[in-house]
MMTF fields as JSON, N, C-alpha, C and O atoms, coordinates in Angstrom:
{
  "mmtfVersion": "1.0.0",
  "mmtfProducer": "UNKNOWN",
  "numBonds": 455,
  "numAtoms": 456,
  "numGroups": 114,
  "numChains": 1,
  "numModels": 1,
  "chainsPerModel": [1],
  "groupsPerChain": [114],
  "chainIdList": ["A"],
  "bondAtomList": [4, 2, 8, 6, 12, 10, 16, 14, 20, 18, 24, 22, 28, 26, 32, 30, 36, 34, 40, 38, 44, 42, 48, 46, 52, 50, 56, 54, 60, 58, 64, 62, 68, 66, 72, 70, 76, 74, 80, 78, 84, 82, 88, 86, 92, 90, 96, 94, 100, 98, 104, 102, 108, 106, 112, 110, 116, 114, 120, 118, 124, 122, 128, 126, 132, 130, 136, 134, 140, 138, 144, 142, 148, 146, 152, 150, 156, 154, 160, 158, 164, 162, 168, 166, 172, 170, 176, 174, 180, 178, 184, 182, 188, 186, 192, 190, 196, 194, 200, 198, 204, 202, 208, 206, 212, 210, 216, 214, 220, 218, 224, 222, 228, 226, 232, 230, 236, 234, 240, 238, 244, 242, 248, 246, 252, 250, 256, 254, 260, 258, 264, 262, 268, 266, 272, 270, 276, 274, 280, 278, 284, 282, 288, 286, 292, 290, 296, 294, 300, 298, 304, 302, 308, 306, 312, 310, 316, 314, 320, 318, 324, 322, 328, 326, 332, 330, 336, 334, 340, 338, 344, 342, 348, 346, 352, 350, 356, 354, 360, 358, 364, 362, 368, 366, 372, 370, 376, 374, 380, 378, 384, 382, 388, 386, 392, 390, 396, 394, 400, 398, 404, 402, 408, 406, 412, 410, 416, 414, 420, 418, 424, 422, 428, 426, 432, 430, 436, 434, 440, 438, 444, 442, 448, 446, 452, 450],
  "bondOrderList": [1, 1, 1, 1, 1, 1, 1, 1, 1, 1, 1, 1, 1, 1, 1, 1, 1, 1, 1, 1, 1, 1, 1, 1, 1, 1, 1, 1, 1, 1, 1, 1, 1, 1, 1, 1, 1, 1, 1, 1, 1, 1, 1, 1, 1, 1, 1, 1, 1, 1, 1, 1, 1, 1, 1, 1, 1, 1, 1, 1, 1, 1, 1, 1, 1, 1, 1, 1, 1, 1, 1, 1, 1, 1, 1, 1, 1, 1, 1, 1, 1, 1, 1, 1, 1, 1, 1, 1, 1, 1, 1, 1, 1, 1, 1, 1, 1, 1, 1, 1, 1, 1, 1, 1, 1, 1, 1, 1, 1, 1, 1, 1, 1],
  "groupList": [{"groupName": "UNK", "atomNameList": ["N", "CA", "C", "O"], "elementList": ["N", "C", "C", "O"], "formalChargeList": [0, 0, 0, 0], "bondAtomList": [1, 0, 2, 1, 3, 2], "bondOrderList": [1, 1, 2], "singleLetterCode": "X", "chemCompType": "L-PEPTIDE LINKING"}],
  "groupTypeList": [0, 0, 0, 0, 0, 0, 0, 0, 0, 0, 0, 0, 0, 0, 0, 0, 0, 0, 0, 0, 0, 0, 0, 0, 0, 0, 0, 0, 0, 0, 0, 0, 0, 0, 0, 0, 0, 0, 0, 0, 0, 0, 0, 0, 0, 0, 0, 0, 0, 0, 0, 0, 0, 0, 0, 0, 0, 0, 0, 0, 0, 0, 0, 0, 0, 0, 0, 0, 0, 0, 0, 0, 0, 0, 0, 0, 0, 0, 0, 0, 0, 0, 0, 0, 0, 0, 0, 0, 0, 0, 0, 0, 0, 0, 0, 0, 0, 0, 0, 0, 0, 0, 0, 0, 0, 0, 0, 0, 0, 0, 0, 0, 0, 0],
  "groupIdList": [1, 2, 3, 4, 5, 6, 7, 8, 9, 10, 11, 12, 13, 14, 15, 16, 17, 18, 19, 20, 21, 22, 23, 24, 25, 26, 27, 28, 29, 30, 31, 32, 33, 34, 35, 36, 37, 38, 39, 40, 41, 42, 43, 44, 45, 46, 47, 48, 49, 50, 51, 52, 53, 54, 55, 56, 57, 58, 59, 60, 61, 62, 63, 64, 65, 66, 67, 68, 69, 70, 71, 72, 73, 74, 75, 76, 77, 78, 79, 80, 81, 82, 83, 84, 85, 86, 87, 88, 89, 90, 91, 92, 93, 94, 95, 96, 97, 98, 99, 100, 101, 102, 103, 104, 105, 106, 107, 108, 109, 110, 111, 112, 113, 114],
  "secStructList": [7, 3, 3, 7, 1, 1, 1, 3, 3, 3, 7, 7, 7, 4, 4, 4, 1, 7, 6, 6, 3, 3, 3, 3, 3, 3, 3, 1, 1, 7, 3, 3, 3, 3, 3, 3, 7, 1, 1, 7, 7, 3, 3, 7, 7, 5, 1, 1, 7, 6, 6, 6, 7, 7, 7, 4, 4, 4, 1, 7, 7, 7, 6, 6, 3, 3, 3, 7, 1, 1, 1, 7, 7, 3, 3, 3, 6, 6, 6, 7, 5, 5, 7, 1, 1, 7, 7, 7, 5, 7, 7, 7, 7, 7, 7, 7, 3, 3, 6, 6, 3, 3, 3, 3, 3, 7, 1, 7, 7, 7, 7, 7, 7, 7],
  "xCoordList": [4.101, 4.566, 5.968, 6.853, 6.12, 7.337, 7.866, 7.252, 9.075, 9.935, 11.187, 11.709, 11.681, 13.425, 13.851, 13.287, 15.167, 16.305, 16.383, 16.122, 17.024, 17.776, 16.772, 17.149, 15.636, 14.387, 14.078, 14.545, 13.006, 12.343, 10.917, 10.765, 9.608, 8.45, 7.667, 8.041, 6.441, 5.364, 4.759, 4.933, 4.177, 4.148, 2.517, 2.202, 1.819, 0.79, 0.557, 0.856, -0.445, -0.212, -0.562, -1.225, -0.01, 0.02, -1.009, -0.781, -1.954, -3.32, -3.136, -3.798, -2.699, -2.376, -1.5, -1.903, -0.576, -0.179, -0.731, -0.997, -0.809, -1.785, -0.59, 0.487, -1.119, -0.195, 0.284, -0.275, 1.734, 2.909, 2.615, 2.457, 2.657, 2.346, 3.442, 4.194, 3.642, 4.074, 3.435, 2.48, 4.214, 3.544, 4.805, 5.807, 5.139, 5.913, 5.926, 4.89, 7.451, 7.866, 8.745, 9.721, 8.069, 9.086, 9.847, 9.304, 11.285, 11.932, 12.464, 12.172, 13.241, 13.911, 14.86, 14.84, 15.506, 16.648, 16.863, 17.812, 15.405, 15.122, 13.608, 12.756, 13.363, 11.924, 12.159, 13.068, 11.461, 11.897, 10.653, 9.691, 10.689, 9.6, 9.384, 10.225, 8.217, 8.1, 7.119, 6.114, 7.645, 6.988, 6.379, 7.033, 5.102, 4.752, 4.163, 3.456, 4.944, 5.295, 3.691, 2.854, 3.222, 2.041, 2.352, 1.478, 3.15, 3.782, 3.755, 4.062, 3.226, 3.004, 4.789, 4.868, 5.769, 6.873, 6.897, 6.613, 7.131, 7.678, 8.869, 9.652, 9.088, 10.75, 10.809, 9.904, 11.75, 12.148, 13.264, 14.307, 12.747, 14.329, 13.915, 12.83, 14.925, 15.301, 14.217, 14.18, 13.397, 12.554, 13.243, 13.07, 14.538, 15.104, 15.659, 16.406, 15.616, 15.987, 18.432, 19.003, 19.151, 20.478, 20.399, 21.412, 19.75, 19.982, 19.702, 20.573, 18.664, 18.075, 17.247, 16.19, 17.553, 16.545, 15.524, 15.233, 14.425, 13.402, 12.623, 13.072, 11.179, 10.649, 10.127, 9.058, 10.956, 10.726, 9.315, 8.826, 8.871, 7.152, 6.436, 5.67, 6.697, 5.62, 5.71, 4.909, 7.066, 7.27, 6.576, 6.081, 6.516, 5.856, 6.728, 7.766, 6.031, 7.015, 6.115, 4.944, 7.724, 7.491, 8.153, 9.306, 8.043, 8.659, 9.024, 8.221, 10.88, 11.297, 12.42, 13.494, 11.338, 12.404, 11.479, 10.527, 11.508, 10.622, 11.208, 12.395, 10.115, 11.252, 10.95, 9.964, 11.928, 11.705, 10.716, 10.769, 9.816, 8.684, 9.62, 9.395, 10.647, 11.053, 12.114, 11.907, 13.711, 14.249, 13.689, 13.799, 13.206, 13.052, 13.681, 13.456, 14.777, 16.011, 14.891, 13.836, 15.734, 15.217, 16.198, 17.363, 15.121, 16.235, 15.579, 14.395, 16.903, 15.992, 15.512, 15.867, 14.7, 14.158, 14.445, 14.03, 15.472, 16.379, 17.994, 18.691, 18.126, 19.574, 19.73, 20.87, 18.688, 18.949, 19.823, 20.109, 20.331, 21.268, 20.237, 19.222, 20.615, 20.621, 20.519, 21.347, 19.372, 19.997, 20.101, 19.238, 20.804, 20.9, 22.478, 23.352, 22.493, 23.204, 24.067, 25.245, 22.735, 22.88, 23.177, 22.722, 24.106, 25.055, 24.451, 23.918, 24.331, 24.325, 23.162, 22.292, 23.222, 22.254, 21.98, 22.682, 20.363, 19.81, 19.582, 19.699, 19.287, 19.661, 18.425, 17.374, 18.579, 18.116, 17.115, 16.976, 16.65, 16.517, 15.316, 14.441, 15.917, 15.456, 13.622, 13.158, 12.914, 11.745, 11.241, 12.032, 9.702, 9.681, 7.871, 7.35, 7.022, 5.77, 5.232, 5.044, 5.012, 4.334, 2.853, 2.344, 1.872, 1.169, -0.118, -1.145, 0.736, 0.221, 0.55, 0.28, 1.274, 1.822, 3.332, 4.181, 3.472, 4.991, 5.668, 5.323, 6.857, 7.684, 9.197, 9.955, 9.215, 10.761, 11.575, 11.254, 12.765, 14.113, 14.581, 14.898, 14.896, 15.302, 16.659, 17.079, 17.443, 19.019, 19.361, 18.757, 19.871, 20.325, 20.908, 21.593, 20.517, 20.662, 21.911, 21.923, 23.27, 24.232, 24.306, 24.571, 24.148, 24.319, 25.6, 26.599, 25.701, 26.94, 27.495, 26.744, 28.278, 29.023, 28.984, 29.574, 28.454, 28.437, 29.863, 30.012],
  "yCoordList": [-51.312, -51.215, -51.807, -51.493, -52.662, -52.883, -52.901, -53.329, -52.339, -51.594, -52.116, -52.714, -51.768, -52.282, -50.658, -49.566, -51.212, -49.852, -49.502, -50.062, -47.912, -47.297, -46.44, -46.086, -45.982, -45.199, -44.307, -44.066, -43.816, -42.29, -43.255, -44.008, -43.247, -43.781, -43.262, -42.884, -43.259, -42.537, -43.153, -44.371, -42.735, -43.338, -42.672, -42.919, -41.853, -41.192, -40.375, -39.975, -39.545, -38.52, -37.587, -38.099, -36.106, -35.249, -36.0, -36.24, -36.227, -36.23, -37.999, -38.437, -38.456, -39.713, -39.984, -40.925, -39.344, -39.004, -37.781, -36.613, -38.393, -37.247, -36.281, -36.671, -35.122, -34.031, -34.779, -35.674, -34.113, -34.677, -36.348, -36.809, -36.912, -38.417, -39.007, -38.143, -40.315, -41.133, -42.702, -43.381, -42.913, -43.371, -44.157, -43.487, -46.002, -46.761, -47.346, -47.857, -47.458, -47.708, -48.618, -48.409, -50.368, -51.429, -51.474, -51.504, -51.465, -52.226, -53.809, -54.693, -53.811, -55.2, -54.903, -55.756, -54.107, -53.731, -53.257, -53.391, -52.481, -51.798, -51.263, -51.645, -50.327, -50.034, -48.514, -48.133, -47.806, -45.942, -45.901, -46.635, -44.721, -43.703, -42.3, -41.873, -42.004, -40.893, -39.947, -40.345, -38.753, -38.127, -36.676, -36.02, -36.203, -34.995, -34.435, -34.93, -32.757, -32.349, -31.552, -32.124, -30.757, -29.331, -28.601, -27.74, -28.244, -27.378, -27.788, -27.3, -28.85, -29.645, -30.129, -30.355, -30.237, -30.5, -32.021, -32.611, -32.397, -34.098, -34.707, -34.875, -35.04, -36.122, -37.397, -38.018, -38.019, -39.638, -40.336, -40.532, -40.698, -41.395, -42.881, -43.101, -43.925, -45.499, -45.169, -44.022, -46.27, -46.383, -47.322, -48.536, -46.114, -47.181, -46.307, -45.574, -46.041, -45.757, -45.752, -46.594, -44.791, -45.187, -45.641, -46.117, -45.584, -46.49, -47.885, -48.741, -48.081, -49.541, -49.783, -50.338, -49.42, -49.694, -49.352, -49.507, -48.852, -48.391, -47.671, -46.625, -48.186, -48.041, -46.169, -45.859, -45.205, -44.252, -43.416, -42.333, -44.612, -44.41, -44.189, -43.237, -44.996, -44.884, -44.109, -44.173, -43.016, -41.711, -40.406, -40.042, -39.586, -38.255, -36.839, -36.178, -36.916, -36.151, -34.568, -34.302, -33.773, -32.675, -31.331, -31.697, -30.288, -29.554, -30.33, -30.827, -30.319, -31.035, -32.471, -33.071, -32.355, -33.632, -35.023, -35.009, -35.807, -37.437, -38.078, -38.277, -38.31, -38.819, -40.316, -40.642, -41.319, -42.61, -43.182, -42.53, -44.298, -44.366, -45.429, -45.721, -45.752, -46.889, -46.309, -46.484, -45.311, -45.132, -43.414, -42.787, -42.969, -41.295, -40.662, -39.453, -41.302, -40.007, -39.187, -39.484, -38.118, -37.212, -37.19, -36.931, -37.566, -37.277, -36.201, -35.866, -35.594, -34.696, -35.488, -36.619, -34.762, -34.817, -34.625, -35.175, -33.449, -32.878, -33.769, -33.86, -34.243, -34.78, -36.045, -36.51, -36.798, -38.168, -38.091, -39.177, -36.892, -37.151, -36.838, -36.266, -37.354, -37.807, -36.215, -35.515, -35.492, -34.461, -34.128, -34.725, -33.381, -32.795, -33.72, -33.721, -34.52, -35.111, -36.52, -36.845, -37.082, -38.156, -38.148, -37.266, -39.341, -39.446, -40.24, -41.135, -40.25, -41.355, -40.86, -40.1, -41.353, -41.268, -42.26, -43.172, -41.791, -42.9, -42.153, -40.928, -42.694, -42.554, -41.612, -41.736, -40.698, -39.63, -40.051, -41.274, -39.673, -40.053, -38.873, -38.638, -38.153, -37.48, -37.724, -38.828, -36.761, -36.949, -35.747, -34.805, -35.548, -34.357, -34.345, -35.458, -33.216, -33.499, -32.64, -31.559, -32.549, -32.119, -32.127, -33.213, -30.835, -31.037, -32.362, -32.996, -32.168, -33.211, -34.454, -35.03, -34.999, -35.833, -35.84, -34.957, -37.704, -37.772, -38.761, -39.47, -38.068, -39.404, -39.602, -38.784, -40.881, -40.636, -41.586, -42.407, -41.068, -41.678, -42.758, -42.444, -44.105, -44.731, -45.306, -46.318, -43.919, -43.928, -43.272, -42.207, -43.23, -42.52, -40.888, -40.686, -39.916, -38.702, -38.415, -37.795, -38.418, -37.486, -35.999, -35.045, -35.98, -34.689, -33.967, -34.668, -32.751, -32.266, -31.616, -31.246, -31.595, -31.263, -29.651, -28.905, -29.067, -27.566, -26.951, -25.729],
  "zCoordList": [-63.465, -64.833, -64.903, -64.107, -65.877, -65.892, -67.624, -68.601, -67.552, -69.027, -68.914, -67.972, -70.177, -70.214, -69.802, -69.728, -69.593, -68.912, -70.356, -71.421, -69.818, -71.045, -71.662, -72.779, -71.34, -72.723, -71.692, -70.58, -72.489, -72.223, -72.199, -73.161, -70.85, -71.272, -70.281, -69.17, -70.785, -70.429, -69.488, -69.446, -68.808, -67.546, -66.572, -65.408, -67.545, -67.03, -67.43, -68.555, -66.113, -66.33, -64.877, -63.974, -64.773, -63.357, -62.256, -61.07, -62.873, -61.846, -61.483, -60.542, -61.859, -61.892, -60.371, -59.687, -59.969, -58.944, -57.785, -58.068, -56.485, -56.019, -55.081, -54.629, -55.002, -54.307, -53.184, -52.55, -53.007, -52.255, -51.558, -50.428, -53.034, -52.995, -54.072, -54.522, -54.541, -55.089, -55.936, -55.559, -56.998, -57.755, -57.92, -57.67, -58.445, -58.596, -59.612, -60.037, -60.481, -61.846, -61.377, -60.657, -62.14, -61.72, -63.369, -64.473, -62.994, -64.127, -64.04, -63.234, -65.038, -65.269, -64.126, -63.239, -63.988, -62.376, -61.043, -60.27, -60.922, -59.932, -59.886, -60.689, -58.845, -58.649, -58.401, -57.663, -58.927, -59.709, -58.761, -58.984, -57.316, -56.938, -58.366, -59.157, -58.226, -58.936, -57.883, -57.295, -57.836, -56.61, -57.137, -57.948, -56.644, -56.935, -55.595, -54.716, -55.861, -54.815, -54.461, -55.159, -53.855, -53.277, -54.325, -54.234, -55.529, -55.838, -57.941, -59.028, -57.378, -58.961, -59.522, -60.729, -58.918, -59.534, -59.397, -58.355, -60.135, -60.372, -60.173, -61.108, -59.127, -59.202, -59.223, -58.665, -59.788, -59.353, -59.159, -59.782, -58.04, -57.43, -56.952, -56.414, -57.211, -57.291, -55.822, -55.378, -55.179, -54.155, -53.398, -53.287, -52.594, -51.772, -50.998, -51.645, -49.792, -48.245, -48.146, -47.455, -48.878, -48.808, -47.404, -46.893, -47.003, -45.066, -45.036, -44.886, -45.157, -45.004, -45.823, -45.525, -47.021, -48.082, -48.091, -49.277, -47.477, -47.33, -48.197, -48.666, -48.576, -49.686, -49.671, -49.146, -50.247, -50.228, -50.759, -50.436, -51.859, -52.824, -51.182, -51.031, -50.153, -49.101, -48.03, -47.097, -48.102, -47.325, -47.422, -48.488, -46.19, -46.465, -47.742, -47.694, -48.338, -49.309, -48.221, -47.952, -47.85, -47.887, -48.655, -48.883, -49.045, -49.679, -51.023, -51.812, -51.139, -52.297, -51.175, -51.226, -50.413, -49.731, -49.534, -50.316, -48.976, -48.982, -47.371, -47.115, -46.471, -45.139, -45.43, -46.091, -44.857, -45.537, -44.38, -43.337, -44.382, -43.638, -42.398, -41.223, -43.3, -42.338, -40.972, -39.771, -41.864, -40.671, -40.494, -39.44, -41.514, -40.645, -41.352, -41.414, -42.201, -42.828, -43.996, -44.556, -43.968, -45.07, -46.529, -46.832, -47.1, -48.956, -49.562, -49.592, -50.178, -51.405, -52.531, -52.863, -53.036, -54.148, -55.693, -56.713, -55.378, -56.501, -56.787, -57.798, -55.601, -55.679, -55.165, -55.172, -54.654, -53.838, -52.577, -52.073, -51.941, -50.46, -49.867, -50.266, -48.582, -47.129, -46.898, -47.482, -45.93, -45.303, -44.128, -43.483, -43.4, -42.004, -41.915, -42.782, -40.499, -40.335, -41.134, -41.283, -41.512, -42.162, -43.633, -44.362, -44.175, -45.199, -45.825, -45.169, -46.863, -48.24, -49.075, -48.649, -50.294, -51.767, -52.687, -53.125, -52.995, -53.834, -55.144, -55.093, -56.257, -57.635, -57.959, -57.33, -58.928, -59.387, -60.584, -60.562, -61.232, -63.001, -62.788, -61.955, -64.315, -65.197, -65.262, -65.549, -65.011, -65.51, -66.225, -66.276, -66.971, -67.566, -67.436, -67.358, -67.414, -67.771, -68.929, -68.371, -69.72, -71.128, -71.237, -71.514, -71.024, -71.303, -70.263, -70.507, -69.213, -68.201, -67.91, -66.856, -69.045, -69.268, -68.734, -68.857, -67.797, -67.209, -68.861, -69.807, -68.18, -68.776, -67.887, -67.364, -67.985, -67.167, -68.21, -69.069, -67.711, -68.223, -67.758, -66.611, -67.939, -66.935, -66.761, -66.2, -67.703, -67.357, -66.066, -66.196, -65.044, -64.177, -64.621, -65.624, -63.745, -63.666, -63.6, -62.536, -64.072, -63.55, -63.099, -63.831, -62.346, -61.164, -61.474, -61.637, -61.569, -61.174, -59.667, -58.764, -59.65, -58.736, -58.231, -59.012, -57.187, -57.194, -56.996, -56.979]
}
C-alpha cells in the first residue's frame, strides 16, 4: 500500500494480520511495520532495525517486543528502543482498531518522557 504522510488510513482489518505477525505500510518516505501481538494488541513502528536497518515486518514478535531477523536486537513495541544492553530507536506511530478495523497514523508518535 502506498499513501501520502500526514493522515489517519485504514489499512484492514485484525484478521488481516496473523497473531504475533506483521503486516507492511509503504509510504511516499518510509516503510511502517504494523504488528499484532498473541494478545490481539496492534503496534507500528518504521520497519527498520536502529542497528542495521533491518526489516523488523520479518522478526519474531514476542510479548510486546519484535527481535530483528537480521542482527538479533530486541525492540519494543510500545516505544521503538533497543532493549537489554543495546541502544537506539525506531519510530513509533499511533495506531487504533475499531470494531476490527486498523487504522494508522502516519505522523510519528511523540512519546513522552517517564
Amino acid at each position: 500500500m502506498t499513501v501520502q504522510d500526514n493522515q489517519w488510513i485504514a489499512i484492514g482489518t485484525l484478521d488481516d494480520i496473523p497473531r504475533q505477525g506483521a503486516r507492511r505500510v509503504i509510504t511516499n518516505s518510509k516503510t511502517i511495520a504494523v504488528f499484532r501481538t498473541s494478545q490481539d494488541a496492534v503496534y507500528a513502528l518504521e520497519d527498520r532495525c536502529p542497528f542495521k536497518d533491518g526489516p523488523l515486518s520479518a522478526g519474531i514478535v514476542h510479548g510486546t517486543t519484535v527481535s530483528c531477523p537480521l542482527t538479533n536486537w530486541v525492540i519494543s513495541l510500545e516505544t521503538g528502543e533497543a532493549q537489554g544492553a543495546d541502544t537506539g530507536k525506531t519510530s513509533v506511530f499511533p495506531v487504533k482498531v475499531e470494531g476490527g478495523n486498523i487504522s494508522l497514523c502516519l505522523q510519528e508518535k511523540q512519546l513522552q518522557n517517564a
